[in-house]
C-alpha positions as CSV (number, residue, x, y, z in Angstrom):
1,X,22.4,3.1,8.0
2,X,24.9,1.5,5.3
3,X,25.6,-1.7,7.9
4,X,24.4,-4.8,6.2
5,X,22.2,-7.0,8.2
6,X,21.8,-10.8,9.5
7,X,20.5,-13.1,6.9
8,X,17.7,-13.7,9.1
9,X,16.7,-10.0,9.8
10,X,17.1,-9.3,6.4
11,X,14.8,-12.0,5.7
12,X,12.0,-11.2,8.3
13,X,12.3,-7.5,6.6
14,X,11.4,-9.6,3.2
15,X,8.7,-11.0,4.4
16,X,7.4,-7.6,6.7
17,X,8.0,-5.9,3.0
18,X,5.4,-8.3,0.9
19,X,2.6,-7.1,3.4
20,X,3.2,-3.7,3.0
21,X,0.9,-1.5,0.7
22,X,2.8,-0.7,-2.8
23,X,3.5,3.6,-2.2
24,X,1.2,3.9,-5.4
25,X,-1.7,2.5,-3.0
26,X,-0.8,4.7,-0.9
27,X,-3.6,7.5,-0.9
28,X,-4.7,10.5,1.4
29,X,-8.1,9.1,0.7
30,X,-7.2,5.3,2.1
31,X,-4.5,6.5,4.5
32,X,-6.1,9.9,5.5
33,X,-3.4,12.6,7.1
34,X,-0.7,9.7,7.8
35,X,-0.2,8.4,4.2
36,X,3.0,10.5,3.9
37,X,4.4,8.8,7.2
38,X,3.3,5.3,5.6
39,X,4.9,6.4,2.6
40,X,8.1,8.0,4.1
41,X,8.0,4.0,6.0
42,X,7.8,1.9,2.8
43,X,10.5,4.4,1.3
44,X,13.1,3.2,4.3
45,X,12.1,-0.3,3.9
46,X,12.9,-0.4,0.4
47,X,16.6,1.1,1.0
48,X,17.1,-1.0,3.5
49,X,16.4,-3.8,0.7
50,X,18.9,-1.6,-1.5
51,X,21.9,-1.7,0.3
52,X,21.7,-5.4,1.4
53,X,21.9,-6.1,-2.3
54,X,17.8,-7.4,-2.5
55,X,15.7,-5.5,-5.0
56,X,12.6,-4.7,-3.7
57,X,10.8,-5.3,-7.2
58,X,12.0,-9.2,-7.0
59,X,11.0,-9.4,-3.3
60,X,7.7,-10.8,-3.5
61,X,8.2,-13.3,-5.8
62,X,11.3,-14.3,-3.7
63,X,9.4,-15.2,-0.7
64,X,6.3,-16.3,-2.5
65,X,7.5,-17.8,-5.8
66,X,4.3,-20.4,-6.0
67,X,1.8,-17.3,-6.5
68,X,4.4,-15.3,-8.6
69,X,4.1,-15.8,-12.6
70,X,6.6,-17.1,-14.5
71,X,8.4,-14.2,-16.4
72,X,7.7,-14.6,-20.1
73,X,11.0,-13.1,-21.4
């Protein structure tokens, strides 16, 4: 998995990534038995975003930057 992608599948994966729970959501309580699989999901997603060169921390406020503050640094 160390092909980079299409600008425009990497992008829909951007966008797929903002809806998906943060993996400290992630709970056996709110996810029951299949919170590790959800967690093991979000965990390829984000490397994914690693070796196309995104970082997933700046993701959201790349496809959203309207509801994303300002950093004050």
């Amino acid at each position: 998995m160390s092909d980079k992608m299409s600008e425009s599948a990497l992008q829909a994966l951007k966008i797929a990534f903002t809806y998906m729970p943060k993996a400290i959501e992630v709970t056996k309580y709110e996810y029951g038995d299949n919170y590790q699989k959800t967690l093991d999901h979000i965990e390829t997603v984000r490397e994914m975003l690693l070796i196309n060169d995104v970082d997933p921390e700046e993701v959201y406020g790349d496809i959203n930057p309207e509801s994303t503050p300002n950093s004050t640094y």
